[in-house]
C-alpha positions as CSV (number, residue, x, y, z in Angstrom):
1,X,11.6,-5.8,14.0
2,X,8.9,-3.1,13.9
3,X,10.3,0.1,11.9
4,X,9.3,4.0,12.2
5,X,6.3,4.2,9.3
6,X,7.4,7.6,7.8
7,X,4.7,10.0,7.7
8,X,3.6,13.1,5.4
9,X,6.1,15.3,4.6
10,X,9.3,13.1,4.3
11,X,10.2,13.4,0.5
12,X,10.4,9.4,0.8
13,X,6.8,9.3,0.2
14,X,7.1,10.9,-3.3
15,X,10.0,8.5,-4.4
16,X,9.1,6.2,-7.1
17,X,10.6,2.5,-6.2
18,X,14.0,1.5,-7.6
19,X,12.9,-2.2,-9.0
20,X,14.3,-5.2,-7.1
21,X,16.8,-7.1,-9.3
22,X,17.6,-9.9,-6.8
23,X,16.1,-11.0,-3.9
24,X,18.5,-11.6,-1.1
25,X,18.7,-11.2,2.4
26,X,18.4,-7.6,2.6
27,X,15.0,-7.9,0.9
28,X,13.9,-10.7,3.1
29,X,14.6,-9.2,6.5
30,X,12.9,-5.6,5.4
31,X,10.1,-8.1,3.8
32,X,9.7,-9.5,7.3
33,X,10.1,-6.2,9.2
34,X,7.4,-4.2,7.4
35,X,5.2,-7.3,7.6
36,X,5.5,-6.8,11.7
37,X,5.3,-3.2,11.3
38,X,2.2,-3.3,9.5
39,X,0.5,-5.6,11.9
40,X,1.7,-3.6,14.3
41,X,-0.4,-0.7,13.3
42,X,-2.8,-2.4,12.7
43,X,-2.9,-1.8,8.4
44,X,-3.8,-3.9,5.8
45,X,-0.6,-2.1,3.4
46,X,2.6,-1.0,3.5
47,X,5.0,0.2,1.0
48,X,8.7,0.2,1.4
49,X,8.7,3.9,0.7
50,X,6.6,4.5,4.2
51,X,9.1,2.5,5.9
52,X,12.4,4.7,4.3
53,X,12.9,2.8,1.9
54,X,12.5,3.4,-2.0
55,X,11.9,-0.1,-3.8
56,X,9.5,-1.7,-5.4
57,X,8.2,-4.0,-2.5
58,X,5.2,-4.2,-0.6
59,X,3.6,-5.8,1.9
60,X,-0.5,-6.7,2.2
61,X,-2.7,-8.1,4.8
62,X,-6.4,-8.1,4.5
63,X,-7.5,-11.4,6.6
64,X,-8.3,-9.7,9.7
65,X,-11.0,-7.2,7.9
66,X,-14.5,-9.1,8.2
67,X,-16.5,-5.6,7.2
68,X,-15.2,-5.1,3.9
69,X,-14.8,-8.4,2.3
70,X,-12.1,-9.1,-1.0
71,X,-12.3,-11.4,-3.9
72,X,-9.2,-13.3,-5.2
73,X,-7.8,-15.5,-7.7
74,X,-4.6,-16.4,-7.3
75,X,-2.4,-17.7,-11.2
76,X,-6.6,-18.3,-12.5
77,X,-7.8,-20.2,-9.3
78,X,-10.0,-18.7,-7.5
79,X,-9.2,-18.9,-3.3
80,X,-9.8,-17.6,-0.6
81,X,-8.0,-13.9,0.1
82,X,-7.5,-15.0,4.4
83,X,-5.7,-18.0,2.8
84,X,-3.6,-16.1,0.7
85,X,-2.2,-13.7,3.3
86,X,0.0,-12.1,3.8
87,X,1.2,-11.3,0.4
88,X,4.5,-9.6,-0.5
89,X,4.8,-8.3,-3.9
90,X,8.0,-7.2,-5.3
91,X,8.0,-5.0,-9.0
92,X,4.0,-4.9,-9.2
93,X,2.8,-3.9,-12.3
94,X,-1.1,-3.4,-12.3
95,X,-3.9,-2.9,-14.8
96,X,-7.4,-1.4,-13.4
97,X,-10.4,-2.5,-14.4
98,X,-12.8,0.8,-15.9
99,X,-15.9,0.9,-13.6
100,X,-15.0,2.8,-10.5
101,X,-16.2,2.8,-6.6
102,X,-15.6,5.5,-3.7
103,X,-14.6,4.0,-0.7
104,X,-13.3,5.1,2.3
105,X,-9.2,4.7,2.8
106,X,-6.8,5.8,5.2
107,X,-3.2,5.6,5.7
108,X,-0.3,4.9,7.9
109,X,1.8,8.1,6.9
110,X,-1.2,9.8,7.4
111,X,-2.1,9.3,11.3
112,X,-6.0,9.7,11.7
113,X,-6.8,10.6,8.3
114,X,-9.7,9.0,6.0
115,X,-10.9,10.4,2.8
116,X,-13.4,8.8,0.3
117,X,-11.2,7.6,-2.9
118,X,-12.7,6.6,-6.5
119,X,-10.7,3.3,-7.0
120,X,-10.9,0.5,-9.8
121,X,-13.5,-2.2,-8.7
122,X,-11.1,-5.1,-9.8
123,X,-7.9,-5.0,-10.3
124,X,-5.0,-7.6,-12.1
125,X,-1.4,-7.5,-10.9
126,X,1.7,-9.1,-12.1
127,X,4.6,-9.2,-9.2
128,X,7.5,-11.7,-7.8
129,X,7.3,-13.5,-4.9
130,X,10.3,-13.5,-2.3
131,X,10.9,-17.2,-3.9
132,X,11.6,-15.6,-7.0
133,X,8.2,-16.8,-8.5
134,X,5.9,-14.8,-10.8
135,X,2.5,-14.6,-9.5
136,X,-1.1,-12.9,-10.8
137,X,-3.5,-11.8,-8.7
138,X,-7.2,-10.7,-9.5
139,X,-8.6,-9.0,-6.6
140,X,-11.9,-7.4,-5.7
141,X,-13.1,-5.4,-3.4
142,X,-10.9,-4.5,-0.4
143,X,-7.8,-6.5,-1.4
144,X,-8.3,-4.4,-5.0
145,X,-8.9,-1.1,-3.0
146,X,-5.2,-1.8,-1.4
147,X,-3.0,-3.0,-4.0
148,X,-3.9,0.2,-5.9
149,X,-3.3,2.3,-2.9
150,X,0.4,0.6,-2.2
151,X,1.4,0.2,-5.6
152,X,0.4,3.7,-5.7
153,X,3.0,4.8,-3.1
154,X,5.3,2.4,-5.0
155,X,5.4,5.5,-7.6
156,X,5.3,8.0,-5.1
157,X,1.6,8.8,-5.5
158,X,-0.5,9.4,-2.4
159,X,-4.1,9.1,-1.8
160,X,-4.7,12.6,-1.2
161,X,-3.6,13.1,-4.5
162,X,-6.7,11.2,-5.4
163,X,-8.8,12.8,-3.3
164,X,-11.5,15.3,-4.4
165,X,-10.5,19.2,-4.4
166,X,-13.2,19.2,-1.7
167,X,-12.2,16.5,0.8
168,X,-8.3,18.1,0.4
169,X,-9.8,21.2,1.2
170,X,-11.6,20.2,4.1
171,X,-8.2,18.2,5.4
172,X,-5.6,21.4,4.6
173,X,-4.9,22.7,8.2
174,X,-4.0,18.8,9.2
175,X,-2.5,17.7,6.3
176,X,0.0,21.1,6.7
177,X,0.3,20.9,10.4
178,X,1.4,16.9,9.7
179,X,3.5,18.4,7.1
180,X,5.4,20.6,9.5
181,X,5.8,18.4,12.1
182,X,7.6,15.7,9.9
183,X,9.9,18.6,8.2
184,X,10.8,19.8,12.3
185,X,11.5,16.1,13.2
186,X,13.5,15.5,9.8
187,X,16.0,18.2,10.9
């Protein structure tokens, strides 16, 4: 079932994820549903907070992106990232690599909004599987460029909070005009 992707300006977004102790089938239905709702949109992310909810699960698809291609090992073998999708993470913990890239991201909460971001180039993360299973992930370019930006929302960080003063500058009037909206239709 696709869900309503909260946008900028529900305090939802700023939530940091209550950890998921078990898996059950509550988790496996909103697993499922944000996994529709995100290839509904047409992302390649989505974090339970932009969906309402405020757990540590999250969804990623990057298979269908041929213009900005990922990297991936998956428990130390190295595989293809299309093979690998969809991914659903559950309690991601993440450690960057130190050499940086700016890239351009969006975001679902953020209709028709793109800024350049400084981002790790690789990226390792630790998360559970819906099977319960532990799995580790080293990920490159795109796929890298999304974990961080979901497992960012999974702490209630959002990528204008990584974006230069300048691009958030240049974005203000939409990003407050976004804001109101989603405060008049909260009410």
């Amino acid at each position: 079932m696709k869900l309503p992707i909260v946008k900028y300006g529900n305090p939802i977004l700023r939530a940091k994820g209550k950890p998921i102790d078990e898996v059950n089938e509550m988790i496996r239905a909103l697993a499922a549903d944000m996994l529709e709702t995100m290839h509904g949109a047409r992302g390649v992310g989505l974090a339970a907070q932009q969906v309402g909810a405020a757990l540590q699960l999250t969804v990623l698809d990057v298979s269908e992106v041929e213009d900005r291609p990922s990297w991936m090992r998956l428990n130390g073998v190295e595989v293809d990232p299309a093979s690998a999708m969809p991914l659903i993470l559950i309690n991601p913990k993440l450690q960057l690599d130190e050499e940086i890239d700016l890239g351009n991201e969006g975001c679902l909460s953020f209709p028709d909004i793109t800024a350049d971001i400084d981002r790790a180039v690789s990226v390792r993360v630790e998360a559970q599987t819906l099977e319960g299973e532990t799995v580790i992930i080293e990920a490159a370019g795109l796929l890298a460029r999304a974990l961080q930006h979901e497992v960012d929302h999974l702490n209630g960080i959002l990528f204008i909070d990584r974006m230069s003063s300048v691009a958030k500058a240049s974005l203000s009037s939409r990003l407050k005009r976004l804001q109101k909206e989603t405060q008049r239709n909260l009410r």
